[in-house]
C-alpha positions in Angstrom: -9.6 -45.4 39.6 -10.9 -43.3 42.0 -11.4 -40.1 39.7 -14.4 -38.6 37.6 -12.6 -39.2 34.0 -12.3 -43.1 34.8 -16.0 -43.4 36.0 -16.9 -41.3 32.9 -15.2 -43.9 30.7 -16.1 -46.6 32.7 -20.1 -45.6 32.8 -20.0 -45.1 28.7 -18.9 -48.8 28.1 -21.0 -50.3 30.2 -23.7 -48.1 28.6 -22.7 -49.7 25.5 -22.2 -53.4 27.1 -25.6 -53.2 28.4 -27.0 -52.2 25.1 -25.2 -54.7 23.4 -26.3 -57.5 25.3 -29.8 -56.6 24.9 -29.2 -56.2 21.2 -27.4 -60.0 21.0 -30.3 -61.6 23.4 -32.8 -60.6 20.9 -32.0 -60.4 17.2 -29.9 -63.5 17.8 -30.7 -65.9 14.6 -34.3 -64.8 12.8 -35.8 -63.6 15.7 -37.2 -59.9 15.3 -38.0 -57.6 18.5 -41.4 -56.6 18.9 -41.6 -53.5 21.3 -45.3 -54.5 22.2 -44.7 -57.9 22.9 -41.2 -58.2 23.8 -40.1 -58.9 27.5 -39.2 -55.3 29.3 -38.2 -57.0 32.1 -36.1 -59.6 31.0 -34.7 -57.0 28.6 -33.3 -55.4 31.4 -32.1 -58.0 33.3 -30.0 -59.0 30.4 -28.8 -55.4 30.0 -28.4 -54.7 33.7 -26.1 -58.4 33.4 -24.1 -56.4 30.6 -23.5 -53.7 32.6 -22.4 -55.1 35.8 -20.1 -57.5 34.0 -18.4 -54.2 32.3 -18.0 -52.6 35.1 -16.5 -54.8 36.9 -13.9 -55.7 34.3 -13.4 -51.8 33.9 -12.8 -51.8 38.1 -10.2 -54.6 37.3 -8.1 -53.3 34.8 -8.2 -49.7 36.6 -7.0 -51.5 39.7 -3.5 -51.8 38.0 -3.0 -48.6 36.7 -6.1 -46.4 37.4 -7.1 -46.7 33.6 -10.5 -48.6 32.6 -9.2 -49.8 29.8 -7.5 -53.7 29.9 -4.9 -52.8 27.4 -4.6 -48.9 27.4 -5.9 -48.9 24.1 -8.1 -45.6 25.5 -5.8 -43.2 27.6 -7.7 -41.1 30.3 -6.1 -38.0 32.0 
């Protein structure tokens, strides 16, 4: 947990979480993002939530065994 290949992993899915999250908030149903009139702030509220929440579930399953991932699907050396 406490070395630069976890962080690395850990920062790239939270990049992804907190893109996802954004992505879900806002073409959710037949709702269609309009950058000129869309909510930048709220935006990245929801995508700084995403990120947060990743990780913390990435400092959580490292705790364990030092690896961000919950199942050791993604191996880090």
């Amino acid at each position: 947990m406490f070395t630069v290949t976890f962080w690395r992993a850990a920062a790239e899915r939270a990049v992804k979480t907190g893109a996802q999250s954004v992505l879900t908030a806002y073409f959710v149903g037949d709702v269609a993002l309009n950058a000129f009139q869309a909510d930048w702030v709220n935006m990245g509220g929801i995508g700084l939530g995403g990120v947060t929440l990743s990780i913390l579930t990435s400092l959580a399953s490292g705790y364990k065994d030092g690896n961000p991932s919950a199942t050791n699907a993604e191996v880090t050396k």
